[in-house]
C-alpha positions in Angstrom: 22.5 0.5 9.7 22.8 2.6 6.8 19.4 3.6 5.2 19.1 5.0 1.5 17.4 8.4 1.0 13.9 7.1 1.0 13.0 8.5 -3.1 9.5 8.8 -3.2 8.9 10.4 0.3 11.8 12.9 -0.7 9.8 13.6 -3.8 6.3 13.9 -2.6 6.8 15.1 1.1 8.6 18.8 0.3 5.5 19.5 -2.5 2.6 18.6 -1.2 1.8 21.6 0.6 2.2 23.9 -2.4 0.9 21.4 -5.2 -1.8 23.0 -6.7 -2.8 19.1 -8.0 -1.9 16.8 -6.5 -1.8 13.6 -8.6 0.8 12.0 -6.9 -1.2 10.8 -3.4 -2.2 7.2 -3.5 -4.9 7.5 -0.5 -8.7 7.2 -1.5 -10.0 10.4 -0.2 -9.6 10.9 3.5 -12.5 10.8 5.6 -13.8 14.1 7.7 -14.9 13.3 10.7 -18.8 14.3 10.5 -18.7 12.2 6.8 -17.3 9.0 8.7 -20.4 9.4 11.4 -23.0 10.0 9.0 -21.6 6.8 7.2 -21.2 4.6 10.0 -24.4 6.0 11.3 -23.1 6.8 14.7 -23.8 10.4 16.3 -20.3 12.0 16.9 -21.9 14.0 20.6 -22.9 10.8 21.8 -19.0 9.2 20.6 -17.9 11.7 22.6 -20.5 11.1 25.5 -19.9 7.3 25.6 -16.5 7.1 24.3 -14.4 9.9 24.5 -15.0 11.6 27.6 -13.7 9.4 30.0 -11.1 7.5 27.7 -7.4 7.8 29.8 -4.6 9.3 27.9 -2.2 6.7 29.5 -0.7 3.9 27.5 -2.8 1.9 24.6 -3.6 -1.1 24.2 -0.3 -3.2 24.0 -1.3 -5.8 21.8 -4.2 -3.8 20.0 -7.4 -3.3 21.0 -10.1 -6.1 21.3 -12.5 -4.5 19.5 -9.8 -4.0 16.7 -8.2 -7.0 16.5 -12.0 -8.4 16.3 -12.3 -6.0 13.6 -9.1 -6.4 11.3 -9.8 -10.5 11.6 -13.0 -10.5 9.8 -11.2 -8.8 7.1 -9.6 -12.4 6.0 -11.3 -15.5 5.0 -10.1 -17.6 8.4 -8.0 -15.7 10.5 -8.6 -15.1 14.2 -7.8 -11.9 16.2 -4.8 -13.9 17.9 -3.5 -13.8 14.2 -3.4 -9.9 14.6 -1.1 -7.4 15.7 -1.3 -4.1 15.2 1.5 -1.3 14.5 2.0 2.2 13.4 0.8 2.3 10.0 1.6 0.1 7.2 5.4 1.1 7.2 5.5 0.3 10.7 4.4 -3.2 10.0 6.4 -3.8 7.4 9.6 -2.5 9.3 8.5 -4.8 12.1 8.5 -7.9 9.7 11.6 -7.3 8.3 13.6 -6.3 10.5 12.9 -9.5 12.4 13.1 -11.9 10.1 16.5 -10.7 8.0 20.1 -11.4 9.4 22.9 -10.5 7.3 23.7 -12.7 4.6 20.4 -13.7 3.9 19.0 -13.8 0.5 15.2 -11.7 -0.2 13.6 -11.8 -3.3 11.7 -8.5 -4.2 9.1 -8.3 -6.9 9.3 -5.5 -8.7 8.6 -2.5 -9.1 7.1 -2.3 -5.6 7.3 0.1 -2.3 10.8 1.0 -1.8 10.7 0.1 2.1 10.2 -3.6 0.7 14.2 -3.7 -0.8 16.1 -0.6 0.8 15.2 -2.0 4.2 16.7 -5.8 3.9 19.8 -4.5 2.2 20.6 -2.0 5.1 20.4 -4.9 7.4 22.8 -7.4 4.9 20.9 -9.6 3.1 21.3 -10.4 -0.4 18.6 -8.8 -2.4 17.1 -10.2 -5.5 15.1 -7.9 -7.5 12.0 -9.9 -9.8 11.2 -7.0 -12.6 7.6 -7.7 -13.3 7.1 -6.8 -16.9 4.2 -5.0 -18.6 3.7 -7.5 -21.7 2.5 -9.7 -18.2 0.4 -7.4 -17.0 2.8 -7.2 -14.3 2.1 -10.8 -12.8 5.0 -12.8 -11.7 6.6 -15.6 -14.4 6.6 -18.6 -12.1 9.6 -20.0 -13.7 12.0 -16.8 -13.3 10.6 -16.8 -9.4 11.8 -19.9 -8.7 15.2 -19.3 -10.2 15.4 -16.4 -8.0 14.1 -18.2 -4.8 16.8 -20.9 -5.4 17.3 -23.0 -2.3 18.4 -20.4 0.1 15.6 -17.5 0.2 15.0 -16.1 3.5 12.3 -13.9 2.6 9.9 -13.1 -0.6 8.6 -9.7 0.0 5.8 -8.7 -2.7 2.9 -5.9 -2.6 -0.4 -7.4 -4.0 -2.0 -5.4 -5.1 1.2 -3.8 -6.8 2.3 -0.8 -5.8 2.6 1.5 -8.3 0.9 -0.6 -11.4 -2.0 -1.8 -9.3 -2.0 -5.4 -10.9 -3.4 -8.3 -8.7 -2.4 -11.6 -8.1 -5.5 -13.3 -7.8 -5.8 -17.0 -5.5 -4.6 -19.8 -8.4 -0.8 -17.8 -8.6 -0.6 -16.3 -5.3 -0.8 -20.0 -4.3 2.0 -20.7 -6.4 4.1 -17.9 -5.1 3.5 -19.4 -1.7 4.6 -22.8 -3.1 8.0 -21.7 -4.4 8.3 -19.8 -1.6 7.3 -22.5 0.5 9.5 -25.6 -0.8 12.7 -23.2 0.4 12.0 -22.9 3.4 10.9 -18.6 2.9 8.2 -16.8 4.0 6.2 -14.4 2.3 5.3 -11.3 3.3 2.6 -9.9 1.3 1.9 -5.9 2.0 -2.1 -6.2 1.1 -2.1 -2.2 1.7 -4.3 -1.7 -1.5 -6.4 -5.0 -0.7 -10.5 -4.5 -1.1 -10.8 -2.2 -4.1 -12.1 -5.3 -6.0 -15.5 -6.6 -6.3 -16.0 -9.5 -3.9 -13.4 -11.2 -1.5 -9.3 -10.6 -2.4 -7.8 -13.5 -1.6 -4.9 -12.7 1.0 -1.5 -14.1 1.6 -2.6 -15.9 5.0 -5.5 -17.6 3.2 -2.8 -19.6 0.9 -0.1 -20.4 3.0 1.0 -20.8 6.8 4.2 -19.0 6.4 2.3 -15.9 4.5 2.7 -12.8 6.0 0.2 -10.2 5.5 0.5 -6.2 6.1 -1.9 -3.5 5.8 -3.3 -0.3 7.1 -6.4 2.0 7.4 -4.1 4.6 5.2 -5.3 3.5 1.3 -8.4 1.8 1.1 -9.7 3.1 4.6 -9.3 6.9 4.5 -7.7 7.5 7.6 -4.0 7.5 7.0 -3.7 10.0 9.8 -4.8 7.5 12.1 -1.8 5.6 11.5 -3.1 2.5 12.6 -1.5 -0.8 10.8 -1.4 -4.3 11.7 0.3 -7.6 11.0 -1.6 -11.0 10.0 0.1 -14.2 10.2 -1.0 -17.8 11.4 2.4 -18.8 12.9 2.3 -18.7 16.6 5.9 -18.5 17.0 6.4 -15.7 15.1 3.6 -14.0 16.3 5.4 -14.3 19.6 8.9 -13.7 18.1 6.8 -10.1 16.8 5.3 -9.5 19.6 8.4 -9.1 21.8 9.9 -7.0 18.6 6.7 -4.6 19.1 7.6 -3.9 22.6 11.1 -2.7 21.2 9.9 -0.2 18.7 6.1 0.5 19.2 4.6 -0.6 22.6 1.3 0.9 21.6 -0.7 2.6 19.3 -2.8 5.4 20.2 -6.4 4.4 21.7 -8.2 6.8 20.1 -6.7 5.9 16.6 -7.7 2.3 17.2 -11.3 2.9 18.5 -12.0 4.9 15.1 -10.1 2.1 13.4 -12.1 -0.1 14.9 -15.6 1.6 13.9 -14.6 2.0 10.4 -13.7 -1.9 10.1 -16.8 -3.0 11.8 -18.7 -0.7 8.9 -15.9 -2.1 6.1 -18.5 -3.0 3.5 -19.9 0.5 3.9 -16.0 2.4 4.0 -14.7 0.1 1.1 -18.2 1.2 -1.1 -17.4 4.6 -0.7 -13.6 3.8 -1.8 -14.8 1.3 -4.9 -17.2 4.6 -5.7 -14.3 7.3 -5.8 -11.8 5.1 -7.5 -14.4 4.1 -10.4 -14.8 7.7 -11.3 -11.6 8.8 -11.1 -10.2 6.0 -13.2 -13.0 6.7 -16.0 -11.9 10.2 -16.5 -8.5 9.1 -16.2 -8.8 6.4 -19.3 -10.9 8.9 -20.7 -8.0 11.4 -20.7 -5.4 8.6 -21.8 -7.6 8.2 -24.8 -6.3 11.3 -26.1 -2.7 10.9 -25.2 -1.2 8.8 -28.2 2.9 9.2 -26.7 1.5 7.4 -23.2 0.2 3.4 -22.1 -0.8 2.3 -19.1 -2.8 -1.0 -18.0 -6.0 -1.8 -18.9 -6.8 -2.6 -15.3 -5.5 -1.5 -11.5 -6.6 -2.8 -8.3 -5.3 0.2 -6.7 -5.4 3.8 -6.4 -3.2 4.7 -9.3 -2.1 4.2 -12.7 1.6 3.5 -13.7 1.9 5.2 -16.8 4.8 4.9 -19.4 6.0 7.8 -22.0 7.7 7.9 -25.4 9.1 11.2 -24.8 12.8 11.8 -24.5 13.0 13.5 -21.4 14.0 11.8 -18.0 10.8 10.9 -15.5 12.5 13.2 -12.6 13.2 15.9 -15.1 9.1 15.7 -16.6 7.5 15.5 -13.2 9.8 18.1 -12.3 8.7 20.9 -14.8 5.3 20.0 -15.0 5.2 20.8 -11.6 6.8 24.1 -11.7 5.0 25.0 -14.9 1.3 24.0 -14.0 1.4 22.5 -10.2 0.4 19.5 -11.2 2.7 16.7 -9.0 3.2 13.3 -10.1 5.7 10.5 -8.7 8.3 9.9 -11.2 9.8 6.3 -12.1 13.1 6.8 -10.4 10.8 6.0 -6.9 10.1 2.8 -8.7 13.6 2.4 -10.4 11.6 2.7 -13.7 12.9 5.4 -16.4 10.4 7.2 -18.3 7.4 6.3 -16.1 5.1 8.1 -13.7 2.6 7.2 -10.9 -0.7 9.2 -11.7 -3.4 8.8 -8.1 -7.0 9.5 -9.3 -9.0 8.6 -6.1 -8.8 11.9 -3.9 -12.4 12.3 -4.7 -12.0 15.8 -6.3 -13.3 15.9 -9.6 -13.3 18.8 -11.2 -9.6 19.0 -9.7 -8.7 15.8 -11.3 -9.8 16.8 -14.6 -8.1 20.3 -14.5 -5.1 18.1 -13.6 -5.1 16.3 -15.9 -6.2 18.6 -18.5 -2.9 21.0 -17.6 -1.2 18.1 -18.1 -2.1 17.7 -21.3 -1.0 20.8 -22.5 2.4 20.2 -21.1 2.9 17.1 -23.2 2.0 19.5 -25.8 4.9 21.3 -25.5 7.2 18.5 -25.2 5.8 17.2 -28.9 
């Protein structure tokens, strides 16, 4: 199996250490571990006293932990924790899912742009991939008619990220149904990577809530602030392949760490509390973000994201690798360009790290790049 340079971690993963802002991570700021007590309103001596103290370093959990499982269950509208497994991080989930269900010669249908795991992955293992553009005249919502033309009667597997990842669009219950449905009448599944899922107000519908062969992924990376816990999991109804993922686990993961998934745990039983915090930090980033677009007449982005980050087109004649590029070198400001999203003249802008005044120094340095591109 022959894997493609994985763009966007090539991109981001060598800067990061030496941005000076970083606009390009798509986590709500992470937690500190005296912040997540006080939040949770647990005392972390006594964690340590109760918890920590005696815990064993030997193996994990090998099906996650109780408490977890309990935990990640309440998240959806009628799942059980026999629904759940769990896996390392939301790529690990994802991987697990795929690689599982694709053989060779099967056809996938990728909405796009999305995560490039969801499309690089099932064409190293064969299949035929199908790539559904979303466009922004649609607000990046999926044309039912073009979906079932790409389904046809022979689909494998419908792979989508909802909310989108980068625009942030959502696909609220009435069309996610109708996804399933397509999806559905050939016989696919649908796995649904529900990553950014909670940043609304009220319940998000999920995948699993609309259909029996829905597949939902996610992890405590985005919305939770812990992505160095790397604790994801897996949600789907379907008992056999449950079972069929369950054997897969013991292939490539085994366990997850226990500690990971006791503070996974805590911050899932306190999820209204976490996801407040998140809803907070995202609102005020994206006001001084619109607020900043205001002023930028060469630049459009949506009026609305359910995520972490804005997907921002340009009208200036330079290529998105080569902009992010110098604006980096000139002002150590760090962006995502569209070529991670197979998307010219584009760029992923993140505006939840919680930072403020570093966000609007960004932004404005930013600014005066453009300048000189005018």
């Amino acid at each position: 199996m022959r894997l493609d340079d994985f763009t966007l971690e090539k991109w981001l993963n060598p800067r990061d250490p030496t941005a000076k802002y970083n606009l390009g991570a798509s986590c709500v700021k992470a937690f500190h571990l005296d912040e997540f007590f006080e939040l949770v309103g647990g005392d972390a001596n006594e964690f340590y006293e109760r918890e920590l103290k005696g815990m064993s370093l030997h193996y994990g959990h090998f099906f996650g932990m109780d408490r977890l499982l309990e935990a990640v269950s309440s998240l959806y509208r009628d799942a059980s924790p026999r629904d759940v497994l769990t896996a390392h991080g939301g790529t690990g989930a994802n991987h697990m899912v795929i690689s599982e269900l694709v053989e060779p010669g099967d056809r996938v249908v990728v909405l796009m742009p999305t995560y490039q795991q969801h499309y690089a992955l099932p064409a190293s293992l064969g299949a035929e991939v199908r790539h559904l553009w979303l466009r922004p005249e649609n607000d990046y919502l999926p044309d039912s008619g073009e979906l079932k033309r790409a389904v046809g009667d022979r689909t494998k597997l419908v792979v989508l990220a909802n909310p989108n990842n980068p625009t942030g669009a959502f696909i609220g219950e009435p069309m996610l149904r109708e996804v399933a449905g397509i999806a559905e009448k050939a016989g696919a599944w649908v796995l649904c990577d529900e990553i950014y899922r909670g940043l609304g107000d009220g319940y998000m519908p999920s995948i699993v809530d609309v259909s029996e062969k829905g597949i939902a992924t996610s992890s405590m990376s985005k919305v939770f602030s812990m992505a160095g816990t790397r604790v994801g999991w897996i949600v789907t109804k379907d008992r056999s392949l449950r079972d069929r993922l369950e054997n897969r686990r013991s292939y490539d993961t085994i366990c997850c760490g226990p500690f990971d998934e006791l503070l996974a745990a805590m911050a899932l039983e306190n999820s209204e509390k976490v996801l407040e915090r998140s809803r907070g930090l995202v609102r005020s980033g994206r006001r001084i973000f619109e607020e900043w677009m205001a002023t930028q007449p060469c630049l459009s982005s949506t009026e609305e994201s359910l995520s972490t980050t804005a997907f921002v087109a340009y009208d200036y004649d330079v290529p998105a690798e080569r902009l992010c590029s110098d604006l980096f070198e000139r002002e150590g400001v760090l962006l995502c360009h569209g070529g991670c999203f197979q998307v010219p003249k584009t760029f992923r802008l993140g505006y939840a790290f919680g930072r403020i005044d570093h966000l609007r120094e960004g932004l404005r340095r930013f600014g005066l790049f453009l300048e000189t591109l005018e």
